[in-house]
N, CA and C atoms as an extended XYZ file, in Angstrom:
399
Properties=species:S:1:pos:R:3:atomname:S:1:resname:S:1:resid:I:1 pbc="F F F"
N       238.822       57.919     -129.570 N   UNK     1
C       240.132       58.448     -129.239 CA  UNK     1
C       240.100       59.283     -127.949 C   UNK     1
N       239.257       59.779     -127.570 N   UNK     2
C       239.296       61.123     -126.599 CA  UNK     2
C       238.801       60.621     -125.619 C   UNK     2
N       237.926       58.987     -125.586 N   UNK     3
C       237.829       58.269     -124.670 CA  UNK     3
C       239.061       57.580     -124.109 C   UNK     3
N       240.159       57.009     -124.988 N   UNK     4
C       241.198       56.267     -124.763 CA  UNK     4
C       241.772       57.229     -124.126 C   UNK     4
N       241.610       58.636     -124.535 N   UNK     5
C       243.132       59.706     -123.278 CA  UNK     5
C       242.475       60.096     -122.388 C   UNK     5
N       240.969       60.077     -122.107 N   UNK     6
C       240.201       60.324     -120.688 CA  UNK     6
C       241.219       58.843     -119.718 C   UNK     6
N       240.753       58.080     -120.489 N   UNK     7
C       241.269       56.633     -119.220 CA  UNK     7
C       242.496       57.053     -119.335 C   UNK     7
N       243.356       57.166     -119.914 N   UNK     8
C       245.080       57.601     -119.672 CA  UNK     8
C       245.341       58.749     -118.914 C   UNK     8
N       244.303       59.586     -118.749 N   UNK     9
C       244.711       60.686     -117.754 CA  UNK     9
C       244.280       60.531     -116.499 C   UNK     9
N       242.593       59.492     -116.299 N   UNK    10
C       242.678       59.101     -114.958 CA  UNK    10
C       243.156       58.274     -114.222 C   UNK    10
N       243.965       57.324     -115.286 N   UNK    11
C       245.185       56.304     -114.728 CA  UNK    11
C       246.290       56.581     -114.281 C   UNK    11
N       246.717       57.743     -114.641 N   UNK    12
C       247.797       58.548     -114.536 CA  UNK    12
C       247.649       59.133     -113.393 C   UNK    12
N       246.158       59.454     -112.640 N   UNK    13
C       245.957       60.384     -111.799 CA  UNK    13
C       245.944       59.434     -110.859 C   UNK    13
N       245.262       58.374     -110.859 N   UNK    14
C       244.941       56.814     -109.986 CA  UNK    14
C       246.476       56.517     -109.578 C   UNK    14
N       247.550       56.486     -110.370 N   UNK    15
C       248.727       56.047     -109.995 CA  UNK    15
C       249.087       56.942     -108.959 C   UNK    15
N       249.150       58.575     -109.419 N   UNK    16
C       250.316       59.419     -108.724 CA  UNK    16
C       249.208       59.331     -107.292 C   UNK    16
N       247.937       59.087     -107.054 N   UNK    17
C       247.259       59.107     -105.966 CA  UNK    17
C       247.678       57.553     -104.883 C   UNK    17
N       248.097       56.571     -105.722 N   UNK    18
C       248.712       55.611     -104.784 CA  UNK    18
C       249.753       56.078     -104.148 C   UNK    18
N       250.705       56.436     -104.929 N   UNK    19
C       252.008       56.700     -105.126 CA  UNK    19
C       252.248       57.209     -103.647 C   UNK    19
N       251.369       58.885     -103.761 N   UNK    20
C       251.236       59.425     -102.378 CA  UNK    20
C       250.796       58.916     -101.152 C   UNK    20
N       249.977       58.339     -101.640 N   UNK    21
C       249.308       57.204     -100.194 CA  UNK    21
C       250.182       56.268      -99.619 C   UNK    21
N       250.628       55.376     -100.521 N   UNK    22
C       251.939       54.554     -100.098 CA  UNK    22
C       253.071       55.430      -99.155 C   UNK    22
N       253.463       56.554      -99.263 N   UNK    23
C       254.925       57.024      -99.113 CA  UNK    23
C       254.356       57.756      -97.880 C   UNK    23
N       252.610       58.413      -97.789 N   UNK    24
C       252.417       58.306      -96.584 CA  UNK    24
C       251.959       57.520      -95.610 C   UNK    24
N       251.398       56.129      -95.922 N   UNK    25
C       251.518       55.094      -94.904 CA  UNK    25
C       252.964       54.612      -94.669 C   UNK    25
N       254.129       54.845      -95.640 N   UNK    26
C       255.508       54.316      -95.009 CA  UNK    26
C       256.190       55.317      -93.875 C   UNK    26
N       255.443       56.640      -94.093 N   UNK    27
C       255.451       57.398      -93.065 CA  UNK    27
C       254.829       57.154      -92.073 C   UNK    27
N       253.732       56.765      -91.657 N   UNK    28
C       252.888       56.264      -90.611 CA  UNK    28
C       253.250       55.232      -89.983 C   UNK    28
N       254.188       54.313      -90.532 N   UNK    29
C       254.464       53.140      -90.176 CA  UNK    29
C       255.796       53.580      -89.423 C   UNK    29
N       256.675       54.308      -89.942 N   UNK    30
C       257.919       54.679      -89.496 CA  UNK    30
C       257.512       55.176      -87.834 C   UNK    30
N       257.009       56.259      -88.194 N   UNK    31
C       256.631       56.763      -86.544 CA  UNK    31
C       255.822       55.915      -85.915 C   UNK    31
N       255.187       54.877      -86.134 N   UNK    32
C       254.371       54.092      -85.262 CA  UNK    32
C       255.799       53.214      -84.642 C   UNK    32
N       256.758       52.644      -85.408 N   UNK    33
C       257.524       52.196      -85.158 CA  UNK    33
C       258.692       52.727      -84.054 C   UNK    33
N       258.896       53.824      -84.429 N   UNK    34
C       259.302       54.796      -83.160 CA  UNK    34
C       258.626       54.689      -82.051 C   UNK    34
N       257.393       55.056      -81.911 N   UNK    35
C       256.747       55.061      -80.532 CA  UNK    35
C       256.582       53.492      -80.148 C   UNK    35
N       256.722       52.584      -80.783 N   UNK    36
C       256.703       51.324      -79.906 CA  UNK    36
C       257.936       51.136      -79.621 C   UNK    36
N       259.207       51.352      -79.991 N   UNK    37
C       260.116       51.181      -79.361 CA  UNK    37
C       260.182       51.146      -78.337 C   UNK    37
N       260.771       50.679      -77.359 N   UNK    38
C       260.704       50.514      -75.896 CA  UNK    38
C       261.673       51.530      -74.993 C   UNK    38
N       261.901       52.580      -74.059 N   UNK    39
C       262.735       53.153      -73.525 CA  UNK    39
C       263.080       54.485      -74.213 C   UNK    39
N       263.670       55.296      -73.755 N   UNK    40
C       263.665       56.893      -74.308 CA  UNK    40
C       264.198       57.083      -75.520 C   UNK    40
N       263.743       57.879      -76.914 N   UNK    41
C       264.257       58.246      -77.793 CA  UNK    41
C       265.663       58.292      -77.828 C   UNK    41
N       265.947       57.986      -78.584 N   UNK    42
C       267.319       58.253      -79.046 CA  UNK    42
C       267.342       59.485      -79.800 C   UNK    42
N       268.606       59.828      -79.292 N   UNK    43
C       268.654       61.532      -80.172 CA  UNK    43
C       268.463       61.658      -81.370 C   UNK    43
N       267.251       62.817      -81.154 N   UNK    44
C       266.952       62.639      -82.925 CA  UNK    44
C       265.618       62.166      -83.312 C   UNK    44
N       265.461       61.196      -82.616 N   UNK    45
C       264.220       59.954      -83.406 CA  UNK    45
C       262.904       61.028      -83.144 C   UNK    45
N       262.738       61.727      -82.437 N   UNK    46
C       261.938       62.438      -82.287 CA  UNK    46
C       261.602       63.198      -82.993 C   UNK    46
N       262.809       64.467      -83.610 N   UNK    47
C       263.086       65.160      -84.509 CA  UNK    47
C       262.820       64.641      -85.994 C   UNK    47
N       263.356       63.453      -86.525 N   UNK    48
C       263.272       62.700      -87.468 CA  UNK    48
C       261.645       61.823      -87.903 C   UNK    48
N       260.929       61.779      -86.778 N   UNK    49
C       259.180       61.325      -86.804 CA  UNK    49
C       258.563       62.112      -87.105 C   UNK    49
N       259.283       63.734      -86.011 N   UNK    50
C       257.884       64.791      -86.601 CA  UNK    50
C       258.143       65.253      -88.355 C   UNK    50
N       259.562       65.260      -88.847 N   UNK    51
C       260.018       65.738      -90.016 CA  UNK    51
C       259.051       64.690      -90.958 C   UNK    51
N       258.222       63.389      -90.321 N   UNK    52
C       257.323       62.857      -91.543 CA  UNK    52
C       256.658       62.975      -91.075 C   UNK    52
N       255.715       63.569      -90.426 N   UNK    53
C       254.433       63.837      -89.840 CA  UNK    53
C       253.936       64.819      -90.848 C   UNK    53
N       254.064       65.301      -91.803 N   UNK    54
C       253.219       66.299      -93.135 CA  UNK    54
C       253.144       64.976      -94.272 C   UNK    54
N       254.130       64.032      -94.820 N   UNK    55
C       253.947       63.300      -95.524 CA  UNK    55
C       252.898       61.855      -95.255 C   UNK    55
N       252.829       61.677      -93.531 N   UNK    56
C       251.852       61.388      -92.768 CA  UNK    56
C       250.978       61.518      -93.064 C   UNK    56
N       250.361       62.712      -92.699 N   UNK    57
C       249.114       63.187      -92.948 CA  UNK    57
C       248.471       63.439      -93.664 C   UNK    57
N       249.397       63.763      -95.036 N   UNK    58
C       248.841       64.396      -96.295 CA  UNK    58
C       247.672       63.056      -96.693 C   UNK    58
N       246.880       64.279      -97.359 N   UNK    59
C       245.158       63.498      -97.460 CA  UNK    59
C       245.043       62.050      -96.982 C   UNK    59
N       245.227       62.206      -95.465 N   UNK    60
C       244.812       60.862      -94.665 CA  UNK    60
C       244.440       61.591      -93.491 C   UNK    60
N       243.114       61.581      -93.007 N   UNK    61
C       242.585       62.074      -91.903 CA  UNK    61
C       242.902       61.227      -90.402 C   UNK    61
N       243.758       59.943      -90.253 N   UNK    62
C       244.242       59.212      -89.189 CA  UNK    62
C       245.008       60.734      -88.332 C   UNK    62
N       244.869       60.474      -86.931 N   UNK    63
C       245.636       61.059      -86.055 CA  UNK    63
C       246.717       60.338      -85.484 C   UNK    63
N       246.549       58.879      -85.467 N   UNK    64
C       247.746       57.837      -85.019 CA  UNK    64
C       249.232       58.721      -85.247 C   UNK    64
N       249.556       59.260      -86.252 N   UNK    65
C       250.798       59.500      -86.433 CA  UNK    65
C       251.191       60.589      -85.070 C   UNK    65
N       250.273       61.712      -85.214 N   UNK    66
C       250.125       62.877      -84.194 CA  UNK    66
C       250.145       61.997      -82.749 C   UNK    66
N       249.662       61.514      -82.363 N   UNK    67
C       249.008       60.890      -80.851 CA  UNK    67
C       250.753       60.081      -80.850 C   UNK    67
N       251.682       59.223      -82.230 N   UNK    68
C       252.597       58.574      -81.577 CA  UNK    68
C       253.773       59.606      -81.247 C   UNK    68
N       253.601       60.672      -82.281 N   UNK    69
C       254.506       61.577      -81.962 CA  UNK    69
C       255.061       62.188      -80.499 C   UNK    69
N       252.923       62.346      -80.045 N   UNK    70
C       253.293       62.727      -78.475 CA  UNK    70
C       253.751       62.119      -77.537 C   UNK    70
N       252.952       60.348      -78.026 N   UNK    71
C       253.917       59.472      -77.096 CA  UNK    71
C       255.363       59.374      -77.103 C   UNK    71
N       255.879       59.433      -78.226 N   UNK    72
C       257.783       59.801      -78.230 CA  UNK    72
C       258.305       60.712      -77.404 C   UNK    72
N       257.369       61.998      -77.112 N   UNK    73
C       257.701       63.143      -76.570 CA  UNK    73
C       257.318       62.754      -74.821 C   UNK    73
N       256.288       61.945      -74.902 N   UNK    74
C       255.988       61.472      -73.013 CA  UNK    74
C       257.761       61.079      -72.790 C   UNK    74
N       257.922       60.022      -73.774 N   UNK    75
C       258.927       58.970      -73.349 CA  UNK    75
C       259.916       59.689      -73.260 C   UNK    75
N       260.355       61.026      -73.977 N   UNK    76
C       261.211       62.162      -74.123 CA  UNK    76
C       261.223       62.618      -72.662 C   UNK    76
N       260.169       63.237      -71.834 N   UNK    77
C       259.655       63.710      -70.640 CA  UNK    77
C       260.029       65.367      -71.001 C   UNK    77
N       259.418       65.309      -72.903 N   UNK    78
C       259.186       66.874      -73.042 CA  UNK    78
C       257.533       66.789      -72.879 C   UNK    78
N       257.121       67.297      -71.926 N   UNK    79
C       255.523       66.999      -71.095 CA  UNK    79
C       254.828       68.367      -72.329 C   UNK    79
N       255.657       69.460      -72.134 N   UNK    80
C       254.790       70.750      -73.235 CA  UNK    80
C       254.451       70.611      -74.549 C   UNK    80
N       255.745       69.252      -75.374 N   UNK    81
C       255.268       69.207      -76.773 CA  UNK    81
C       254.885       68.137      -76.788 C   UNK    81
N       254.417       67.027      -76.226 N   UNK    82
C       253.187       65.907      -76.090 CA  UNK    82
C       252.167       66.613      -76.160 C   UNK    82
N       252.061       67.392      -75.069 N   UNK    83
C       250.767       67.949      -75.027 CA  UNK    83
C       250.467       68.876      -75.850 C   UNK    83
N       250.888       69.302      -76.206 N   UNK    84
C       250.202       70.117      -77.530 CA  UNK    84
C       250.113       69.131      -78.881 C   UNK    84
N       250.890       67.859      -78.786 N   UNK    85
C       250.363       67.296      -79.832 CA  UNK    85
C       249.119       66.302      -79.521 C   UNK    85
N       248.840       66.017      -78.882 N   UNK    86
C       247.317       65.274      -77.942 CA  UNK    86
C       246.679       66.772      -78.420 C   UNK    86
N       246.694       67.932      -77.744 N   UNK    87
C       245.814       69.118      -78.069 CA  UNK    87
C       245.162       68.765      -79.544 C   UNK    87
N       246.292       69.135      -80.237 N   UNK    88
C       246.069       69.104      -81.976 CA  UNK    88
C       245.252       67.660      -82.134 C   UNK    88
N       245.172       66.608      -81.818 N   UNK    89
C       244.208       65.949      -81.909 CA  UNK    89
C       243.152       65.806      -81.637 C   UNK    89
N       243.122       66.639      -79.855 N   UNK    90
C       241.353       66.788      -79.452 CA  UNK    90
C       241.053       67.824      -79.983 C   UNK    90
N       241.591       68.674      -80.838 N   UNK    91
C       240.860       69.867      -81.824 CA  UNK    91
C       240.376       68.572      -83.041 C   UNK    91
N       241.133       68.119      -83.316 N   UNK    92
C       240.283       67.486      -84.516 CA  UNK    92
C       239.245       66.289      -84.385 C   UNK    92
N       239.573       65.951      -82.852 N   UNK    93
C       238.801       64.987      -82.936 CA  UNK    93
C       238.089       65.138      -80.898 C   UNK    93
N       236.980       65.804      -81.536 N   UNK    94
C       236.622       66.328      -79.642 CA  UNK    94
C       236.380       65.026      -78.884 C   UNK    94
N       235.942       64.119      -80.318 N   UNK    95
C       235.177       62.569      -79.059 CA  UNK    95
C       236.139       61.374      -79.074 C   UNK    95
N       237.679       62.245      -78.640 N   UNK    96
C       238.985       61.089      -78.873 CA  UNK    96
C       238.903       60.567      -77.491 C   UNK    96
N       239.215       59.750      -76.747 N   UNK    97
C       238.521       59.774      -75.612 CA  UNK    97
C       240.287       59.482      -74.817 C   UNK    97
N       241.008       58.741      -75.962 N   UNK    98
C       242.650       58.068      -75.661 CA  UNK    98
C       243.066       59.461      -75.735 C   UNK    98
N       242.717       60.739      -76.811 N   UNK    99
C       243.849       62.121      -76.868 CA  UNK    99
C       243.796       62.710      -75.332 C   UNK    99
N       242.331       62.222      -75.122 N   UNK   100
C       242.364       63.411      -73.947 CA  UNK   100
C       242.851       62.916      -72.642 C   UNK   100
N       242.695       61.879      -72.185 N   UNK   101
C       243.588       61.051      -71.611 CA  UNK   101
C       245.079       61.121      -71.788 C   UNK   101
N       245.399       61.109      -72.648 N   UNK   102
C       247.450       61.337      -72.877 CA  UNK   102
C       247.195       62.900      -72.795 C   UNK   102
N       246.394       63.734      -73.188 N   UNK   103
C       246.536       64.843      -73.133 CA  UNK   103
C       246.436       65.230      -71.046 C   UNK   103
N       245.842       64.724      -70.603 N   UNK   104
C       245.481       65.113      -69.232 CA  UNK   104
C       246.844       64.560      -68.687 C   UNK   104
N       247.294       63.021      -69.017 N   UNK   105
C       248.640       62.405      -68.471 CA  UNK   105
C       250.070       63.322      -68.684 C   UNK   105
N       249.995       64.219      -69.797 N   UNK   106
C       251.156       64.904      -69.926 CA  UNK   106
C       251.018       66.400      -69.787 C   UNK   106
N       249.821       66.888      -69.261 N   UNK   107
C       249.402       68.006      -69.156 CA  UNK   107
C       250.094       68.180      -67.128 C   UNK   107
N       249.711       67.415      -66.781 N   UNK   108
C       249.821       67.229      -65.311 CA  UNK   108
C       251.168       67.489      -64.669 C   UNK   108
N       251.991       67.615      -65.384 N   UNK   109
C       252.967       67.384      -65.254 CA  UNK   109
C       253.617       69.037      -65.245 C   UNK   109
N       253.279       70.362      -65.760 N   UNK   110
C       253.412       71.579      -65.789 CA  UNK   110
C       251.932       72.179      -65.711 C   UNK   110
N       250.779       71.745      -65.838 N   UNK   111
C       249.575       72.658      -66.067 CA  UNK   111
C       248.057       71.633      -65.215 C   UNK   111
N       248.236       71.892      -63.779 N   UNK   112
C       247.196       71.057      -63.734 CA  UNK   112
C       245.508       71.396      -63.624 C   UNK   112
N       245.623       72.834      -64.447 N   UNK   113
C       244.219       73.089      -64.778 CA  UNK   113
C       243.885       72.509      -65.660 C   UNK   113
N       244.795       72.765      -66.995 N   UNK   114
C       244.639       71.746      -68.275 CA  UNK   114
C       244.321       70.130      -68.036 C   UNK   114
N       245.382       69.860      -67.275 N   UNK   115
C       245.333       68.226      -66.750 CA  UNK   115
C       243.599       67.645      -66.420 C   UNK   115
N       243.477       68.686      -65.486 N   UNK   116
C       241.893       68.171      -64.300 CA  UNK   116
C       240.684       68.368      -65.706 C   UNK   116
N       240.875       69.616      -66.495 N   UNK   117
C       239.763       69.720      -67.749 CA  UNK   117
C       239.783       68.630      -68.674 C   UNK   117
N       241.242       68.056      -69.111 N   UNK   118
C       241.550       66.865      -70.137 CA  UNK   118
C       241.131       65.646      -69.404 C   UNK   118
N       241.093       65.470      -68.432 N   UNK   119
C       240.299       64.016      -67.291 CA  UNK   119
C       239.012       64.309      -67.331 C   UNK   119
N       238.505       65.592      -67.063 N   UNK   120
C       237.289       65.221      -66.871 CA  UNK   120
C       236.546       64.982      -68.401 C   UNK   120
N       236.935       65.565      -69.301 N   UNK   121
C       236.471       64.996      -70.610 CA  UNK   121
C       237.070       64.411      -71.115 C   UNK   121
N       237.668       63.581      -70.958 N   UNK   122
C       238.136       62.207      -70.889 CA  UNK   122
C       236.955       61.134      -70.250 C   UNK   122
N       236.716       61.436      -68.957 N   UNK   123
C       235.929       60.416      -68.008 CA  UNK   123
C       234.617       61.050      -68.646 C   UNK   123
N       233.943       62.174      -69.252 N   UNK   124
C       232.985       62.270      -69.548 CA  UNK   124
C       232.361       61.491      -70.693 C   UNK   124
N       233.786       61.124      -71.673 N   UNK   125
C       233.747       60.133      -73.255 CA  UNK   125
C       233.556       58.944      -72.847 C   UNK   125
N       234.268       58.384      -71.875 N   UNK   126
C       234.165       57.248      -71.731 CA  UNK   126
C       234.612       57.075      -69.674 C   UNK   126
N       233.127       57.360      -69.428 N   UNK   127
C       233.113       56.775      -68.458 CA  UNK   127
C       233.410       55.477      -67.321 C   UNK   127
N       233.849       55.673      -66.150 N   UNK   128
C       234.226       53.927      -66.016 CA  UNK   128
C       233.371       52.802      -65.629 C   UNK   128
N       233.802       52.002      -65.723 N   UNK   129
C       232.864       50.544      -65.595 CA  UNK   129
C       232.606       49.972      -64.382 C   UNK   129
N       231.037       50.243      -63.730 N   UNK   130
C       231.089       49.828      -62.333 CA  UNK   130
C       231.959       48.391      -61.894 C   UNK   130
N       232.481       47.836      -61.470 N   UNK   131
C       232.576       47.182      -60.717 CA  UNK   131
C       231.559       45.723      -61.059 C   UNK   131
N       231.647       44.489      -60.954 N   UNK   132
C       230.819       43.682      -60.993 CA  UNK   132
C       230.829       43.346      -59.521 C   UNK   132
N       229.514       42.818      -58.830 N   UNK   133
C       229.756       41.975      -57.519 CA  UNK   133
C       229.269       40.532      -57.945 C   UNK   133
C-alpha cells in the first residue's frame, strides 16, 4: 500500500513538473517568435515578451529567451535595455561568445568603453578565421 501512494505522489510530482516545463517552453517559443519577426516591435510586443521571460526561465537554464528579448529591444533602438539584457547573459554565461557580441553591438551605441571591452572578449572567445590563400 505505501508503495502504491509513493508512485502516486511521484506521478503527481512528474506531472505538475511537465506541466511547468511545457508553459515555459510555450513561453520561449512566444518570444523567440517575437524576435524573428521581421521590422520594429509593435507597441507592446516588447513589454508583453519580457512579462514571460520569469515563466521562461523558471527551472530552465537556456538564455535564448534573455538574448531574444535584447534583440526586440536592438530592433526597438532602446540600445540601454538590450544591453543590459546581453549583460545578464554574459554574467551567466562568461564563454557566450554571440552575448558579447550583441552586447558590444548595442553597447556602442551610448557607451563605447563597454562596447570596445564586449569586442574584445568577444574576439578573445572566438577569434577570427585567417583567411585561406
Amino acid at each position: 500500500m505505501a508503495v502504491r501512494a509513493l508512485i502516486c505522489v511521484l506521478s503527481l510530482a512528474a506531472a505538475a513538473f511537465l506541466v511547468v516545463e511545457e508553459r515555459g517552453a510555450r513561453a520561449a517559443a512566444e518570444i523567440q517568435h517575437s524576435a524573428l519577426a521581421s521590422g520594429v516591435p509593435k507597441p507592446g510586443q516588447t513589454a508583453k515578451a519580457r512579462r514571460r521571460l520569469p515563466t521562461a526561465e523558471r527551472w530552465n537554464p537556456d538564455t535564448d529567451p534573455r538574448v531574444d528579448i535584447g534583440v526586440l529591444e536592438v530592433r526597438a533602438k532602446h540600445w540601454r535595455a538590450a544591453a543590459a539584457e546581453f549583460a545578464a547573459v554574459t554574467r551567466r554565461e562568461p564563454e557566450n561568445a554571440q552575448a558579447w557580441s550583441l552586447l558590444s553591438f548595442s553597447a556602442a551605441r551610448y557607451d563605447s568603453g563597454l562596447a570596445a571591452r564586449a569586442r574584445a572578449r568577444a574576439l578573445a572567445l572566438e577569434p577570427p578565421v585567417p583567411r585561406a590563400r
